[in-house]
C-alpha positions as CSV (number, residue, x, y, z in Angstrom):
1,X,-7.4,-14.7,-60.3
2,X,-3.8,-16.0,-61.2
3,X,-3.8,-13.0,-64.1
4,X,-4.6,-10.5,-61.4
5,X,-1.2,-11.3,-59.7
6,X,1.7,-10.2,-62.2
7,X,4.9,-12.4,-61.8
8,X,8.0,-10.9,-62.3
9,X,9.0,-12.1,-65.7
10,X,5.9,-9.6,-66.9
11,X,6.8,-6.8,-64.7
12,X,10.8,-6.2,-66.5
13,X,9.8,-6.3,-69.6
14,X,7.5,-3.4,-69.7
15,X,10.0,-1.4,-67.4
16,X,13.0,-2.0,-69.7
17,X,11.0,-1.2,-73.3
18,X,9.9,2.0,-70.8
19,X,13.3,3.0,-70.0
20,X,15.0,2.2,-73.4
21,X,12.4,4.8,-75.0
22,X,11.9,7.4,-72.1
23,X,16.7,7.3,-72.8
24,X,15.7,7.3,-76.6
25,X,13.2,10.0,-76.4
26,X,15.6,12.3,-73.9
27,X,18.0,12.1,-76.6
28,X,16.5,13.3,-79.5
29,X,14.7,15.9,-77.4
30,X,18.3,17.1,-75.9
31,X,19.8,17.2,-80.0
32,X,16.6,19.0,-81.1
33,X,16.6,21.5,-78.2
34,X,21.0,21.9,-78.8
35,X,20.3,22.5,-82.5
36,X,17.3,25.1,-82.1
37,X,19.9,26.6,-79.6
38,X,22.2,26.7,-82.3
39,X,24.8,24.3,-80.9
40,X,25.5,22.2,-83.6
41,X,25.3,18.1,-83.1
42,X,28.4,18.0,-85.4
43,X,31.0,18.7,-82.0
44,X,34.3,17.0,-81.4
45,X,32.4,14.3,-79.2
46,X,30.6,12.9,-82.3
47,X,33.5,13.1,-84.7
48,X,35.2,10.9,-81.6
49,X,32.7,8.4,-81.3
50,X,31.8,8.2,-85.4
51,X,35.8,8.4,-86.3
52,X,36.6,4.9,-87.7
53,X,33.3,5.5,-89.3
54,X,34.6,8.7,-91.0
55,X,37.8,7.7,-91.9
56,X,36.1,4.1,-93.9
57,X,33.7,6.2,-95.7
58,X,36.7,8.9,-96.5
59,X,38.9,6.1,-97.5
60,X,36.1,3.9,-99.6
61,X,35.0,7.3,-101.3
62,X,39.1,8.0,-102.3
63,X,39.5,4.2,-103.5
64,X,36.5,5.2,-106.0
65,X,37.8,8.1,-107.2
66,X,41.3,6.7,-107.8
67,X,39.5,3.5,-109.6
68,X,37.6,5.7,-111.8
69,X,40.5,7.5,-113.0
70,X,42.4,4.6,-113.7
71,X,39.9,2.8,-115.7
72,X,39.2,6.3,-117.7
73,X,42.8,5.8,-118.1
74,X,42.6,2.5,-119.6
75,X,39.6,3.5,-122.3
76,X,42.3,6.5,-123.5
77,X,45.0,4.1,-124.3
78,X,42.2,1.5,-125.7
79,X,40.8,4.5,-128.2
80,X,44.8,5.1,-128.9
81,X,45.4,1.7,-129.4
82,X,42.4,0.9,-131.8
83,X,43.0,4.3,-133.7
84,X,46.9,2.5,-134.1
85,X,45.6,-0.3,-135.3
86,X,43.2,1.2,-137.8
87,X,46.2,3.0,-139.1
88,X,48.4,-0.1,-139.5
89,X,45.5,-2.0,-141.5
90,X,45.4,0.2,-144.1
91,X,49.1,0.9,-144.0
92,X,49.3,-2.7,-145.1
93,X,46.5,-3.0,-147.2
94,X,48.6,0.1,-149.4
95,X,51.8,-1.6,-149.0
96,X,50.5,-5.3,-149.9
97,X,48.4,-2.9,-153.2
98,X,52.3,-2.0,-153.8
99,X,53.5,-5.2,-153.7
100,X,51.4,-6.8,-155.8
101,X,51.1,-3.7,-158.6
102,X,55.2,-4.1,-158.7
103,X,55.3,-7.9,-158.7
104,X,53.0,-7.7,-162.3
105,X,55.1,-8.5,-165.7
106,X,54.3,-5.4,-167.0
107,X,55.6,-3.8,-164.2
108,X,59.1,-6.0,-163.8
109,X,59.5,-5.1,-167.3
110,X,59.4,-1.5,-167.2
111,X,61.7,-1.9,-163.9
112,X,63.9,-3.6,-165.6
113,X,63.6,-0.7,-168.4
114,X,64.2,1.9,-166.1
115,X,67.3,0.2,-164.5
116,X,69.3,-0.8,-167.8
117,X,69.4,-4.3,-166.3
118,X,70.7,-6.6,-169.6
119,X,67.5,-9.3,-168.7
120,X,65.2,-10.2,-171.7
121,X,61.6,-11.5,-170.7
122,X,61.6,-15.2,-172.3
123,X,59.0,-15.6,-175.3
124,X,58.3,-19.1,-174.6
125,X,57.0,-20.6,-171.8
126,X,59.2,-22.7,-169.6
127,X,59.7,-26.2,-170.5
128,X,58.6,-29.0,-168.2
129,X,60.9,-32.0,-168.0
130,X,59.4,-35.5,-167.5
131,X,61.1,-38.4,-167.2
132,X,60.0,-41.8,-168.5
133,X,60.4,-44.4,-165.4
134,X,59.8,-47.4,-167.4
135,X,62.1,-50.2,-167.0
């Protein structure tokens, strides 16, 4: 018998999950029946209610954009950069070839040739002093 009587604590519940889906349900009946009217559901009133919404997803969708152009920015001047670099590697691999082709006797000779410099190879190989530290 005591489940035959209904307290109240059973009696809201029900009533309130009623009435949050009958307001639910009234609403999606009233946008389907405004947009097969042809009123459209995108009015002032929603861009009113939705418009710090809007104006994040506008913003967050700009701050991508912006980020994306920079760092496509930043891979140019890294290609740039490398290509420089590639360029000054073998610039001084040619110079240090240079160097070392113009620092050869044969070389210093005929520079020397070529510049009527009064300097005469030496025949004999230089002479190494030693000193006796005997006492």
């Amino acid at each position: 018998m005591e489940k035959d009587i209904p307290t109240e604590k059973q009696d809201t519940q029900p009533k309130t999950q009623a009435k949050r889906s009958s307001a639910t349900s009234r609403k999606a009946r009233r946008v389907v029946k405004e947009t097969i009217q042809g009123r459209s559901f995108l009015s002032l009133e929603f861009f009113r209610r939705n418009a710090v919404f809007i104006v994040a997803a506008t913003l967050m969708v700009l701050m991508y954009i912006s980020n994306k152009y920079v760092r496509q920015n930043y891979v140019k001047e890294l290609i740039e950069l490398r290509e420089d670099l590639e360029n000054a590697k073998t610039d001084f691999v040619s110079a240090s070839a240079n160097y070392n082709s113009m620092i050869r006797e044969s070389q210093m000779k005929q520079y020397i040739d070529t510049m009527r410099i009064d300097l005469v190879a030496p025949d004999q190989p230089p002479y190494h002093l030693t000193t006796d530290q005997t006492p």
